[in-house]
MIZA-591998 format. One record per residue (C-alpha): residue in one letter; x, y, z; residue number from 1. Coordinates in steps of 0.05 Angstrom, whole numbers. Each point is the difference from the previous one (the first is absolute). Example, Ala and Ser with C-alpha at 12.3 -4.5 7.8 and 13.67 -1.06 7.14 Angstrom:
BEGIN
{"A" {246 -90 156} 1} {"S" {27 69 -13} 2} 
//
This chain:
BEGIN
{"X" {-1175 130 -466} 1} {"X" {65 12 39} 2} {"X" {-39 13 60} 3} {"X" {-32 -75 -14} 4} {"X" {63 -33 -12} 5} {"X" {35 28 67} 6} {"X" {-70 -24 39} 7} {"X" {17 -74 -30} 8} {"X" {75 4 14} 9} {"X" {-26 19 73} 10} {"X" {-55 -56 5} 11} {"X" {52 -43 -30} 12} {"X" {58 17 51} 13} {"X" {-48 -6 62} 14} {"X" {-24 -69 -24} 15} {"X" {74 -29 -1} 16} {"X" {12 34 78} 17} {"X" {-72 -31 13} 18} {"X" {22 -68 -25} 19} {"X" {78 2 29} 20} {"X" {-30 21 69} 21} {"X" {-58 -54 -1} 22} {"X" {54 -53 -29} 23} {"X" {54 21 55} 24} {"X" {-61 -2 61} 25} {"X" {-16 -72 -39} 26} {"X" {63 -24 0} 27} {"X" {7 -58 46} 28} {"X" {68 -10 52} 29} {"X" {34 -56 -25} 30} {"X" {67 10 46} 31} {"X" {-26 -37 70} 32} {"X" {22 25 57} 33} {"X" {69 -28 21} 34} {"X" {22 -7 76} 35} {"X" {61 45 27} 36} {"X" {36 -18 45} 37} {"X" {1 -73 37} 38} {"X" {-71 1 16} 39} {"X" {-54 -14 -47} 40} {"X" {-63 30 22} 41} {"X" {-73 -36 -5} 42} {"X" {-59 38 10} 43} {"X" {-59 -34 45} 44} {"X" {-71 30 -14} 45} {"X" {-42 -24 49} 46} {"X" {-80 5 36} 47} {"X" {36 19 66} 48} {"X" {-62 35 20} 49} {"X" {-69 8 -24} 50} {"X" {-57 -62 -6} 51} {"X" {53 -44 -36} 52} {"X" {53 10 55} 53} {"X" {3 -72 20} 54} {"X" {30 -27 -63} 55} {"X" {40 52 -13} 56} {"X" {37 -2 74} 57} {"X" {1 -75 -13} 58} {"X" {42 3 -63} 59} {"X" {47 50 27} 60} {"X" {18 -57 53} 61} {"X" {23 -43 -44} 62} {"X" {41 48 -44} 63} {"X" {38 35 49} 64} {"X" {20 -78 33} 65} {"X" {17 -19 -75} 66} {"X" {41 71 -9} 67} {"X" {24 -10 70} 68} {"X" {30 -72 -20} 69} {"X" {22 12 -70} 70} {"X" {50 59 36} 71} {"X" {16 -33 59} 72} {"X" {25 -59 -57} 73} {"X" {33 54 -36} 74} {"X" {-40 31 -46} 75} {"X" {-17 -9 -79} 76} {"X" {66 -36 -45} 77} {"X" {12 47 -55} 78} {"X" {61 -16 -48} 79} {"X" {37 -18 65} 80} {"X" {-24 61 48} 81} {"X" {-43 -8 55} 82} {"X" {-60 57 7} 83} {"X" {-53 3 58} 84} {"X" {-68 20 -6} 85} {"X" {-23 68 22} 86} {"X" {-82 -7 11} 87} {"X" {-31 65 -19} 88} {"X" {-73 2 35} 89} {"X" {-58 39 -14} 90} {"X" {-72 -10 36} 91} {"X" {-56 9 -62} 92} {"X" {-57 4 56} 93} {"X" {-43 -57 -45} 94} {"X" {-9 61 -44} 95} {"X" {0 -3 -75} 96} {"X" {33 78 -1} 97} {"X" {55 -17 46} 98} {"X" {19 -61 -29} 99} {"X" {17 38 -71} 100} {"X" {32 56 47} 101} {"X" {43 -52 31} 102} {"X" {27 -42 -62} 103} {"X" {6 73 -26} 104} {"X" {54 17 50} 105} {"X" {27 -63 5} 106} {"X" {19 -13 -77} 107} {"X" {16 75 -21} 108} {"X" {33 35 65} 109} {"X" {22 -64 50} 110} {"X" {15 -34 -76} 111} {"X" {-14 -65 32} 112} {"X" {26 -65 -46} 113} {"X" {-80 -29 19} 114} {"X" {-61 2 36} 115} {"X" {-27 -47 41} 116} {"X" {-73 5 14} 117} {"X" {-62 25 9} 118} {"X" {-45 -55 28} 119} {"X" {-61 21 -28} 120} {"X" {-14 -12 -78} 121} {"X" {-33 69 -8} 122} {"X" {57 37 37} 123} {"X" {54 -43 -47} 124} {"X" {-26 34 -59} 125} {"X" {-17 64 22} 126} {"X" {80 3 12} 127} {"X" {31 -31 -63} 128} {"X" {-5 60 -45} 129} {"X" {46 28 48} 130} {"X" {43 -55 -2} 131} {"X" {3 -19 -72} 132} {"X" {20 74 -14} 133} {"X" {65 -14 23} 134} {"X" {9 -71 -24} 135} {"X" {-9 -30 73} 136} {"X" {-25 -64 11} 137} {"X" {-60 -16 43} 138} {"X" {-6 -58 41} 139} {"X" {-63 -10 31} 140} {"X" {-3 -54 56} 141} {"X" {-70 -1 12} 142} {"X" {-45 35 -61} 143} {"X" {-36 -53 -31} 144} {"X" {-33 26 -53} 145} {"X" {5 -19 -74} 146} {"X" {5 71 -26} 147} {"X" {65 16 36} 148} {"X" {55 -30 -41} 149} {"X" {-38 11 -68} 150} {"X" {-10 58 -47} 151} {"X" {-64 29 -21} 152} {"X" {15 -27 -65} 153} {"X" {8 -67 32} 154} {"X" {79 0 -5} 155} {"X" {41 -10 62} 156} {"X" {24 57 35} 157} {"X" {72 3 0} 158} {"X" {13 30 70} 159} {"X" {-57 -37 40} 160} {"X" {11 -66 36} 161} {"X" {-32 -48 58} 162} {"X" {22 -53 53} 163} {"X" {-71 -21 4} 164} {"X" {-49 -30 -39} 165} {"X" {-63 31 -32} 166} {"X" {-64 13 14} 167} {"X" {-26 -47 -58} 168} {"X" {48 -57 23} 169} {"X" {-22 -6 79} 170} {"X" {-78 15 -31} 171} {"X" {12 -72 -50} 172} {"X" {41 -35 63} 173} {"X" {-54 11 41} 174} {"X" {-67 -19 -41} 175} {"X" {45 -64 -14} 176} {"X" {13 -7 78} 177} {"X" {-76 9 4} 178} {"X" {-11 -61 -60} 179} {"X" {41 -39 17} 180} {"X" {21 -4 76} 181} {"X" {-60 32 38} 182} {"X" {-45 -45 -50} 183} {"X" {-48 69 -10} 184} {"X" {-47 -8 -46} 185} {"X" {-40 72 18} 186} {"X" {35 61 10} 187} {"X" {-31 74 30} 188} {"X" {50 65 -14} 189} {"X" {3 63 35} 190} {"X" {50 45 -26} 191} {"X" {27 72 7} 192} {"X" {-41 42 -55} 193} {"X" {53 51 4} 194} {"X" {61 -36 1} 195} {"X" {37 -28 -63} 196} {"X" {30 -50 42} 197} {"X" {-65 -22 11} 198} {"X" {-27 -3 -66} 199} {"X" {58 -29 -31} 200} {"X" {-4 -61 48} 201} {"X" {-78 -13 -12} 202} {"X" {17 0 -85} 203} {"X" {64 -48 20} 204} {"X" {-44 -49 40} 205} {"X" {-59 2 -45} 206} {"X" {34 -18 -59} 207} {"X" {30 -61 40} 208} {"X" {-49 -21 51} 209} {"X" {-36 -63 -30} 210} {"X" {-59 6 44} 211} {"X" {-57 41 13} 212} {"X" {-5 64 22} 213} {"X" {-56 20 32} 214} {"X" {-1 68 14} 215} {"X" {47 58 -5} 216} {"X" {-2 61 56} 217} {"X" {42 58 12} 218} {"X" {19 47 49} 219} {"X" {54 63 1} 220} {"X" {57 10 35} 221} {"X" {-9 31 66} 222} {"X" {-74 -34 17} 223} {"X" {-4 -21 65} 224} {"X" {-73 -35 -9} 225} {"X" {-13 -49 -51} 226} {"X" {-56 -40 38} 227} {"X" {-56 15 -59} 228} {"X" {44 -27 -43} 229} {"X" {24 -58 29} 230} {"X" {-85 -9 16} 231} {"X" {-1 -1 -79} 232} {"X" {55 -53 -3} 233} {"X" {-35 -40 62} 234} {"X" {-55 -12 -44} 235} {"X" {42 -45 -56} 236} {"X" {36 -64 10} 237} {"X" {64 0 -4} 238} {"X" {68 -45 28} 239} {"X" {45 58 -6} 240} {"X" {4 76 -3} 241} {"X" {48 38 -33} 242} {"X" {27 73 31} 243} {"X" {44 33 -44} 244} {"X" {28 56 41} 245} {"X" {47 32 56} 246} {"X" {-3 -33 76} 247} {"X" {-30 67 23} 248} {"X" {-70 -12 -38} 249} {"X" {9 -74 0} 250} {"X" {9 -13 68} 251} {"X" {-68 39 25} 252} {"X" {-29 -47 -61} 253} {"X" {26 -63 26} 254} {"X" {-27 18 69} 255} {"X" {-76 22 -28} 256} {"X" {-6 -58 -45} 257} {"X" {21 -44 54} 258} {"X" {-50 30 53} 259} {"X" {-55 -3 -57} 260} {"X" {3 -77 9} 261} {"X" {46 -12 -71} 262} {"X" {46 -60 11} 263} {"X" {34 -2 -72} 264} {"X" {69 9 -15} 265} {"X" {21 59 -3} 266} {"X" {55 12 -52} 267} {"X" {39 58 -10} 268} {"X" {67 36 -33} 269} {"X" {71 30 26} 270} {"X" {-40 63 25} 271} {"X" {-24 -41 57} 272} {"X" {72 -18 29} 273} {"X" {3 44 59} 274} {"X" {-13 -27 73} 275} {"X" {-52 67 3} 276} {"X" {-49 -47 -46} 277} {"X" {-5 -47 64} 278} {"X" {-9 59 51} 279} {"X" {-52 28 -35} 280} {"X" {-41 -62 -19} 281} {"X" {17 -34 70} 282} {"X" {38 -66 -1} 283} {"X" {-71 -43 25} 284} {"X" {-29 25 -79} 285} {"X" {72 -13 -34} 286} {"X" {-11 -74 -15} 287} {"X" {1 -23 -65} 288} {"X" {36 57 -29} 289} {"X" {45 0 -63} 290} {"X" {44 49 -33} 291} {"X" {56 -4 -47} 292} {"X" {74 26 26} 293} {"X" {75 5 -34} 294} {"X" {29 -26 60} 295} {"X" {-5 -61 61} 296} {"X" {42 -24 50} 297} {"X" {-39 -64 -10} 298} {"X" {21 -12 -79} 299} {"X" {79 -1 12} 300} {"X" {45 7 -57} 301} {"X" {83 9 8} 302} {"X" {-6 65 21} 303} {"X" {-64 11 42} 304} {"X" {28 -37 61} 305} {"X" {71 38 6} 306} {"X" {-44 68 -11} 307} {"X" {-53 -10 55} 308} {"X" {54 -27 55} 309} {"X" {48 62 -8} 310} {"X" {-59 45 -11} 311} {"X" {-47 -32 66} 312} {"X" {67 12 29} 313} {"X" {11 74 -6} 314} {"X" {-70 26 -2} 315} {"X" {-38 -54 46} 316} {"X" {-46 -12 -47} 317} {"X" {-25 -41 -56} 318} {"X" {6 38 -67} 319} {"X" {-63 21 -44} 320} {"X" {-13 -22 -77} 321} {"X" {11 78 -20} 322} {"X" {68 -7 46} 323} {"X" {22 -51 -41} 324} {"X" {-15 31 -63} 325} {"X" {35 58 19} 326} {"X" {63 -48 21} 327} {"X" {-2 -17 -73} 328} {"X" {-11 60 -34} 329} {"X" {71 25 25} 330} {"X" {31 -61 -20} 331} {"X" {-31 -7 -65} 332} {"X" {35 76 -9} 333} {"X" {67 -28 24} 334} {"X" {-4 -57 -49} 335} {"X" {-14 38 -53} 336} {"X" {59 50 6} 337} {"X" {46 -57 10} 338} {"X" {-16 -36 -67} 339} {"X" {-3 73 -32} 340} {"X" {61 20 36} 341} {"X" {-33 71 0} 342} {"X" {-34 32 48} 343} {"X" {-24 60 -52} 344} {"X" {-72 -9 2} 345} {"X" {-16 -22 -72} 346} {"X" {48 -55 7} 347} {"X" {-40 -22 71} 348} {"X" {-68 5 -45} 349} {"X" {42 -46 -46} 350} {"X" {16 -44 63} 351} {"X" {-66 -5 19} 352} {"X" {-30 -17 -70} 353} {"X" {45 -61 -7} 354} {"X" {-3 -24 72} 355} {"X" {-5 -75 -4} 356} {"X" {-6 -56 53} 357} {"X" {11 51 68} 358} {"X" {-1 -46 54} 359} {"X" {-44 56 45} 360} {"X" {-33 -18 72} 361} {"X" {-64 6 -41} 362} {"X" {21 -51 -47} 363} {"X" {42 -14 -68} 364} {"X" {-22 50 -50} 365} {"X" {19 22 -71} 366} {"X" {-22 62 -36} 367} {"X" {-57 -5 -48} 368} {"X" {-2 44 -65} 369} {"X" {-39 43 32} 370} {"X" {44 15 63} 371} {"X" {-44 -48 49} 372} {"X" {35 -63 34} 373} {"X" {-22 -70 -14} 374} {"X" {-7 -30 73} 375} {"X" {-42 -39 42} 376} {"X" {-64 22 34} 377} {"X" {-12 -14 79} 378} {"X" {-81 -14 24} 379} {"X" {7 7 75} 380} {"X" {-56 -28 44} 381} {"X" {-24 26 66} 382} {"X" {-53 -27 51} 383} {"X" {-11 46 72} 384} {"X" {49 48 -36} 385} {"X" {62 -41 3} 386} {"X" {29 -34 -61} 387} {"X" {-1 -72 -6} 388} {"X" {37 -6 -70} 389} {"X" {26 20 -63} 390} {"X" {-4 -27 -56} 391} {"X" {47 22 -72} 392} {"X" {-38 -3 -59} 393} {"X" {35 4 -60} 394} 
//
């Protein structure tokens, strides 16, 4: 009996070390990581290499220019001191490991205040566990997927934010742009299988789109050939097709379907805004092309003009969508320190979160309840591969 009773006290005692140790590993950081020093350090975690390189090495353009400015105006206003921004870089490679390895770094060790980036939707989320851990915020300037800012319980999550708009917003924007401006009535898909950009945009536009669809085809990322299918699509009437995927795919499509003898529109999302789409379809197939962006020289507001003079100006060229995006993202960070007055990063998360009527490059936006900004869409229209307008769609 005694024997019993010291094997209970010992069951007993290892359950409350099992539950302190598993309550202690639990225990979220609630602290934030606070800048020393006069610098206040961002992390940037980026597709500088790999097959999503171009967006990545667009963004980082426009944040370093934005960082670049914000210091050479001196710095971020904090209860009357001045602090510059010290950009903390890390390459992910477009790989989902990396990414989490990165933000990993970047919010425990570098103890950044945020982190700007990744590009890619699937790379975003493979990296905000990492993040989250140490109560730093996540800004995403180009992941457009519904998922990102939200729970799996469907609540928003706390450290996760965008300066873009979602997947299911450009998917509605454009089956309206196909009702009601391109006047069509029949509508052929071919979507990425494999990609949950893809997918997300074909369940966004059907549940919009007014018309008929006639057929829906896919493909997977890294096909070069998609002539049987587009033989498939050939075979039904239709005044526009749909391609819901990333220039590298959609650009061999564009080129195919228009060898094949198909004259419809073609209408796709922000994954085709890279001037590779047109160098891989060949600017004699690239008429008739449309594809939402965040950004357009052509649809000025108070700020766009200023930005693309001093930035045409220094870099000789014009800037990209992503660019601009990634202009924003930095300032939507400074902005919200300034009306926190804190740079720890659960005050920036509570910056972000109540961000309301920024006056970006990429419009006016204001923070949803679910961290994604209210803002204008741009359908961009291109004919021999060289745009001939722009239109904002609210």
């Amino acid at each position: 009996m005694k024997k019993m009773k010291q094997i209970s006290v010992l069951v007993m005692l290892l359950s409350l070390s099992i539950f302190f140790l598993v309550g202690c590993a639990a225990k979220p950081q609630t602290i934030g990581n606070e800048p020393k020093g006069s610098e206040i350090s961002i992390g940037v975690n980026l597709e500088l290499s790999g097959n999503a390189a171009a967006y990545g090495q667009a963004a980082l353009k426009g944040i370093n220019y934005a960082s670049d400015q914000i210091n050479h105006d001196g710095g971020i206003k904090i209860k009357g001191k001045r602090m510059k921004i010290k950009l903390v870089t890390k390459d992910n490679t477009s790989n989902n490991y990396q990414t989490a390895m990165a933000n990993s770094n970047l919010a425990s060790s570098v103890k950044v205040s945020a982190i700007i980036g990744p590009c890619v939707s699937a790379n975003v989320a493979a990296g905000l566990p990492k993040a989250t851990e140490s109560a730093v915020p996540v800004l995403t300037s180009q992941g457009t997927s519904d998922k990102l800012t939200l729970q799996r319980n469907g609540e928003v999550q706390p450290d996760a934010f965008r300066a873009c708009y979602t997947d299911s917003y450009q998917g509605v924007i454009l089956a309206h742009y196909a009702d009601n401006v391109l006047k069509a009535n029949t509508v052929a898909i071919l979507g990425d299988k494999t990609s949950d950009y893809s997918v997300g945009l074909i369940k966004a536009f059907k549940s919009a789109y007014k018309g008929k669809i006639v057929d829906t085809q896919y493909y997977q990322a890294g096909d070069k050939d998609f002539n049987a299918t587009i033989t498939k699509l050939k075979g039904e009437k239709f005044k526009a097709l749909f391609v819901p995927g990333y220039y590298n795919e959609a650009g061999l499509i564009i080129k195919q379907a228009r060898q094949a003898g198909i004259k419809a529109a073609i209408l796709g999302p922000d994954g085709f805004s890279d001037d590779t789409l047109f160098k891989l379809a060949g600017k004699e197939n690239s008429t008739n092309i449309y594809y939402t962006n965040h950004f357009d020289p052509m649809v000025p507001n108070d700020r766009v003009k200023p930005f693309i003079k001093d930035y045409k100006k220094k870099f000789k060229e014009e800037p990209s969508g992503f660019t601009a995006l990634g202009y924003d993202a930095v300032y939507m960070i400074k902005t919200a320190i300034e009306n926190e007055q804190s740079a720890n990063s659960k005050k920036v998360a509570l910056g972000l979160a109540n961000l309301k009527d920024f006056k970006g490059v990429t419009g006016t936006m204001t923070m949803d309840k679910n961290h994604n900004p209210k803002k204008d869409v741009i359908v961009v229209k291109f004919n021999h591969g060289v745009k001939v307008s722009a239109t904002a769609v609210k």
